[in-house]
N, C-alpha and C positions, 0 to 999 in steps of 0.2 A: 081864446086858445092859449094865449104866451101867458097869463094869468093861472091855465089850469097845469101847463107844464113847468111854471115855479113854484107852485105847490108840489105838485108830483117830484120834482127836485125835492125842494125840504123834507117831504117824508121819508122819499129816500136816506138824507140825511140822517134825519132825525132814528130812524130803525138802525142804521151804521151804528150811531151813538149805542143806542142802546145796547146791541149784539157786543159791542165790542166794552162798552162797562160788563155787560152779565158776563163775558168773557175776564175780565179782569178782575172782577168780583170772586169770580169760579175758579181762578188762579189762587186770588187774597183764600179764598175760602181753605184751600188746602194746604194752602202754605200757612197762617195762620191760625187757624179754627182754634187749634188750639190756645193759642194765648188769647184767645177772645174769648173762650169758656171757661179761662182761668183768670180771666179779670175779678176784683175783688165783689165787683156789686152785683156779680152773680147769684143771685138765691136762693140755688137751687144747690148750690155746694158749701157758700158761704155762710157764715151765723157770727154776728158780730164780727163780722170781719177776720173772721177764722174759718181755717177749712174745717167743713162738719161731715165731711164724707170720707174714705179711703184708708186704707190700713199700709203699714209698711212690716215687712218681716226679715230677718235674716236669712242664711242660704239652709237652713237648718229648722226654717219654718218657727223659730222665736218671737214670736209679736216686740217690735220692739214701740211702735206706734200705733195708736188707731184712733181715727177722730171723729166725733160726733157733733151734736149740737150742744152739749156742755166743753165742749173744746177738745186739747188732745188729750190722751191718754197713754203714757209710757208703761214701757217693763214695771215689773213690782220690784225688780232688782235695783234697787240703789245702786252699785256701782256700774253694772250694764248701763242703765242708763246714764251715768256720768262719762262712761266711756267710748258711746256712743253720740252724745250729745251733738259733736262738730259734724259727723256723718249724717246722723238722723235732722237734728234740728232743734230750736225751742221754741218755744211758745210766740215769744214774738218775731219769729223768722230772722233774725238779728245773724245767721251766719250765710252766706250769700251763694258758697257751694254747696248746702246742705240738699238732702231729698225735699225735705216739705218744702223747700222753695225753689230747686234748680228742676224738678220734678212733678212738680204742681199738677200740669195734665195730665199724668200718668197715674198721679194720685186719684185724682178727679175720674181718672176713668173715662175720659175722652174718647168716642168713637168718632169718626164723619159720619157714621152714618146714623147712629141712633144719640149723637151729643150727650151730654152728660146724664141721661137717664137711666143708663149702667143695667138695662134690662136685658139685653143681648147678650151680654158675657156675663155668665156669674165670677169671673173673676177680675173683671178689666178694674174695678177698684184697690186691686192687692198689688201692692211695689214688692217685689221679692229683691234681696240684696245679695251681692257676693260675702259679704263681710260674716265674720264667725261672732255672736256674742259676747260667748263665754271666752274666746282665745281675746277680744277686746278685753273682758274684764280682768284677765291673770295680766297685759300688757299694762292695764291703771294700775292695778295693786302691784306689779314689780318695781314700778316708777318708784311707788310710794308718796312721799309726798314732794319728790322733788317734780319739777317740770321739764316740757319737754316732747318728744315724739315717737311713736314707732309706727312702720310700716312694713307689712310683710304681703306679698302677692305671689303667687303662680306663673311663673313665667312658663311655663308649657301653653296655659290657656286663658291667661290676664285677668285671673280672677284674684280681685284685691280681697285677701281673706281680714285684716286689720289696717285700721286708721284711727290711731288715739294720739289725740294732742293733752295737753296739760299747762296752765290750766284750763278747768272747765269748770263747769258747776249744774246743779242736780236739774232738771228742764221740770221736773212734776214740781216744784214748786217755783215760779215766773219772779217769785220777790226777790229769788237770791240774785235775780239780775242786775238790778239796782250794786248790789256792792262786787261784783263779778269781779273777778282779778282781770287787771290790762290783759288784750293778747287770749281771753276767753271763747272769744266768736273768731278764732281764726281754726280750719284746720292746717296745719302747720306741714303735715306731708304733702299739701294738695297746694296750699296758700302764699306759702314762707319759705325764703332763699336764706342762707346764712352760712357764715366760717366754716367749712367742712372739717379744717388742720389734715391731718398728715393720712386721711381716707382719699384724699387728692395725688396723693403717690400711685394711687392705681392709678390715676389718668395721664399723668407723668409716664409713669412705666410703662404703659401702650403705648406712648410717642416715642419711647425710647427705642421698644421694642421694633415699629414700624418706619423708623428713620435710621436706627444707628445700627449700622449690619454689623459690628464688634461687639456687640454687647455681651456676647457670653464670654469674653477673655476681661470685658471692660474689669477696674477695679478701682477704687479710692482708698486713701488713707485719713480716717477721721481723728484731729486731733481735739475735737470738742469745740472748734469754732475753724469759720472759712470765713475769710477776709474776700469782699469785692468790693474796689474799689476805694478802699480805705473803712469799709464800714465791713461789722462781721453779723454772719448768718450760726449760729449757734446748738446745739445738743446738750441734753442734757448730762450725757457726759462723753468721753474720747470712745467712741468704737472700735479702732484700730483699721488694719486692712479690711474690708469689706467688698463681693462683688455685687450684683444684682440682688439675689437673694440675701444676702444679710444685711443689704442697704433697707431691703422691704422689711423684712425681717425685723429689724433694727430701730425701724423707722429712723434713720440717720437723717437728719437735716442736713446735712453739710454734704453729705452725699448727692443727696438729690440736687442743692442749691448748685450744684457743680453741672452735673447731667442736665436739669433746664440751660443754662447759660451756653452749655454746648449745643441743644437743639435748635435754641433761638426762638423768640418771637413770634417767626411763621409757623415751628411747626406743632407750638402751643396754643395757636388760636387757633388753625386745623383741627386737636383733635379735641377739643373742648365742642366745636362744629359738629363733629362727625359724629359726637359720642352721643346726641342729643343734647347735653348739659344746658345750650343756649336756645333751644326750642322747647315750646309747651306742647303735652300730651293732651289732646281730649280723650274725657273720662267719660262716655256716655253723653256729651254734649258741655261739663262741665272742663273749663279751660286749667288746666297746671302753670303755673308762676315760671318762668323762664330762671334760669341762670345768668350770674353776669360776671365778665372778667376782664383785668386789665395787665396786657402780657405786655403790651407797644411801651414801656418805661425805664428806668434805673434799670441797671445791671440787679443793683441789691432786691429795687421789688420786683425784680422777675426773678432773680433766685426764690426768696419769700414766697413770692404766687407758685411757683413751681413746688411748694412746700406741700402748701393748703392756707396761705396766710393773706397776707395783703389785702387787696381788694376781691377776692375770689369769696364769689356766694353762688351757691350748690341748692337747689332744689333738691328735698328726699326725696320726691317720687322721680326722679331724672337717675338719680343716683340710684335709686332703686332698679329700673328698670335698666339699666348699664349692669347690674351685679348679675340679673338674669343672663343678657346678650352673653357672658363669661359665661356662663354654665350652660347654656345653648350652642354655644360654639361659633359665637358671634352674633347672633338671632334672637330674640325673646320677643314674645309677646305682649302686644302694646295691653296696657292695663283700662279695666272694665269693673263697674261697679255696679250695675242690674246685671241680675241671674238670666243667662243664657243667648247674650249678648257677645259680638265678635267685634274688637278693639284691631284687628288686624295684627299684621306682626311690623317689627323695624329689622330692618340690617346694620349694627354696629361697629363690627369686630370683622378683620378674616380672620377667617377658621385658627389660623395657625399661632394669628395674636393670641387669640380668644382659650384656645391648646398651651400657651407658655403661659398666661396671667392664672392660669387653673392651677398649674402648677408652684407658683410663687406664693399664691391666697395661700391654698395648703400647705406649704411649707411654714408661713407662717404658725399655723393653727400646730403644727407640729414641735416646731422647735422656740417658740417664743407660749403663745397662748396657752396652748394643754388642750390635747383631744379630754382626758380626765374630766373637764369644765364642761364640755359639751358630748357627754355620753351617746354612743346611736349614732349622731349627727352627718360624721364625718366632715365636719365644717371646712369650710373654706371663706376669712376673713379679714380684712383689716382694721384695726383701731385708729384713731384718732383724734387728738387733743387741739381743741381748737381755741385760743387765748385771742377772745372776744373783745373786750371790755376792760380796760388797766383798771387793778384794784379790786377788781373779784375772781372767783373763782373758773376756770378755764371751763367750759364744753365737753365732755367727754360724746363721742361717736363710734359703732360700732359697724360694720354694713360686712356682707356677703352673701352668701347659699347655703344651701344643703339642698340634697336631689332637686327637687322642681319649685323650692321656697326659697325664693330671693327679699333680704331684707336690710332693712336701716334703722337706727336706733340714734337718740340721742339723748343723754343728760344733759341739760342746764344746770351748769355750775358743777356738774359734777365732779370734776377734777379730774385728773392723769390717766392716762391707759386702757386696756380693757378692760381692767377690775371694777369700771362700776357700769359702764355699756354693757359688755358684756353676758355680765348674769342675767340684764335684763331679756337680753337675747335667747339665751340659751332655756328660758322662761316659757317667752310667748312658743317658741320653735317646740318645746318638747307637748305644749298643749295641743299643739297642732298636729305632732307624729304620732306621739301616745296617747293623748288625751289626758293627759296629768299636768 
């Protein structure tokens, strides 16, 4: 009898056991299924270790990918394709936020319930994109042949219309990989932090705005250099009296370098916090590069940082989506790269910050930049020269809005002001209003 009731125990056991793996299994199953259908030695998607199933499109129904069992298959468009390359992907999955690789199941066509045999949906194999082709391909050809980034998104509804890095190189043919320019497999809006210069005045100016209750009487006298501490903070030339607006305006260094030193420390690391700057966006499950900064220092590098200098590295898509919260009214939409997907929104700004930096961007565009440069637009922006690297050429950055397109631009090496951001700007922006 004690012999058949220790059996009767272990079966009991032994059925627990098992209830409870096919319960863990049936967890694993749903929470992973997919990255177990997207494993490489799958072969019913895979061919030589390439995906041989699922197509990708733009928001505009563009084939920009489609992949078979002879491998992938890009746009016919040579520069579409280069300008898509960092977003879409290459041949050997060599960039790590791209679709063919951050997006594999979705490519694949993964259902629970019918698994990769893509019978049930005639479309669960098609990735549809936010991103606009043809507004990618005017953003590479404005570059030219310099390098570098643009990013332009929707802040009403986080639809990233452009993400072009530079360098790149053509994905329909895999050899040019072999001699790829460094810094080719990164997308640089999505990937890459670096010197913002003096597009960091906007972030400045909302600390200003949110801490120093004088600021509309505030003023400085620029006489082409400010001394702190025995070391000087410099412009490129004497401003004179300046208040807020002609300090933006202006872009005065010696201005601003004054106005950090007065906010201090805490309320520089604050709003760099607040702004997003030092947190990552997910893009549809793909993670954005944080910002970083170092205010706790010198007088002189916290003047500097207060600039856009120093140790201060800026994420574009952070920056980006900060230019939106301004033209939102503090609010913009978190950014989203599959068609018909919600990124949800952030709160950055109050209303009433978000109300005076509106008004300062446009004053810029008015009295420094040239509405004339940017016809339609009615832009609202800041330039920025960011001196990288001793001994080469400076960064040129361009970032702001127009109605519901918040954007960021940057030349490598471009050199000084908005005259070479800029056009690039005023480019991609007018493909996207007008289609020209």
């Amino acid at each position: 009898m004690k012999k058949m009731e220790g059996r009767a125990v272990l079966c009991l056991i032994l059925a627990a056991a098992l209830v409870i793996g096919l319960i863990v299994f049936g967890v694993k199953f749903v929470k992973d299924g997919d990255d177990w259908a997207a494993f490489y030695a799958n072969a019913h998607v895979y061919s030589g270790g390439k995906l041989a199933v699922g197509s990708v499109y733009d928001r505009n129904g563009v084939e920009l990918l489609t992949n078979d069992g002879d491998g992938p298959h890009y746009n016919e468009d040579e520069n579409i394709r280069k300008a898509t390359m960092q977003v879409v992907g290459d041949y050997g999955m060599n960039v790590s936020t791209a679709v063919n690789y951050a997006f594999r199941s979705e490519i694949i066509g993964y259902n629970i319930l019918t698994g990769t045999n893509g019978f049930l949906f005639a479309d669960n194999r098609e990735l549809n994109l936010t991103i606009d082709a043809e507004v990618s391909k005017t953003a590479y050809e404005a570059m030219g042949s310099r390098n570098g980034f643009v990013g332009v998104y929707n802040w009403k509804t986080g639809e990233i219309l452009c993400m072009v890095s530079k360098p790149t190189y053509d994905p329909a043919y895999p050899e040019q990989a072999e001699n790829a320019e460094s810094g080719s497999y990164i997308n640089k809006v999505l990937s890459a932090a670096a010197t913002p210069g003096s597009t960091f005045k906007l972030v400045t100016t909302a600390a200003a705005i949110e801490n120093k209750a004088d600021l509309d009487s505030w003023s400085f006298r620029c006489t082409g250099s400010y001394e702190i501490d025995g070391e000087k903070v410099t412009c490129q030339s004497a401003h004179g009296n300046v208040d807020i607006y002609g300090a933006l305006s202006k872009s005065c260094n010696c201005a601003y370098a004054s106005l950090t030193l007065e906010l201090g420390s805490e309320a520089m690391n604050e709003i760099v916090d607040q702004l997003g700057l030092t947190s990552s966006y997910d893009i549809n499950g793909i993670e954005s590069v944080p910002g970083s900064f170092n205010f706790d220092t010198y007088n002189i590098n916290l003047g500097w940082a207060g600039v856009g200098q120093f140790e201060d590295q800026v994420n574009p898509l952070s920056l980006m989506v900060y230019m939106g919260a301004i033209a939102g009214g503090g609010t913009a939409s978190s950014p989203v790269l599959l068609s018909g997907s919600d990124g949800g929104s952030v709160d950055l700004l109050d209303p009433d910050t978000a109300l005076k930096m509106d008004a300062l961007m446009r004053n810029n565009v008015t009295s420094n930049y040239g509405d004339r440069n940017y016809p339609g637009l009615e832009l609202r922006a800041k330039s920025g020269t960011a001196e990288g690297v001793p001994g080469r050429s400076p960064d040129a950055w361009f970032c702001g809005y127009s109605g519901d397109l918040a954007f960021v631009v940057c030349v490598e090496k471009g050199g000084y002001d908005s005259a070479v951001a800029g056009p690039v700007a005023n480019k991609v922006l007018q493909a996207i209003v007008t289609g020209e």
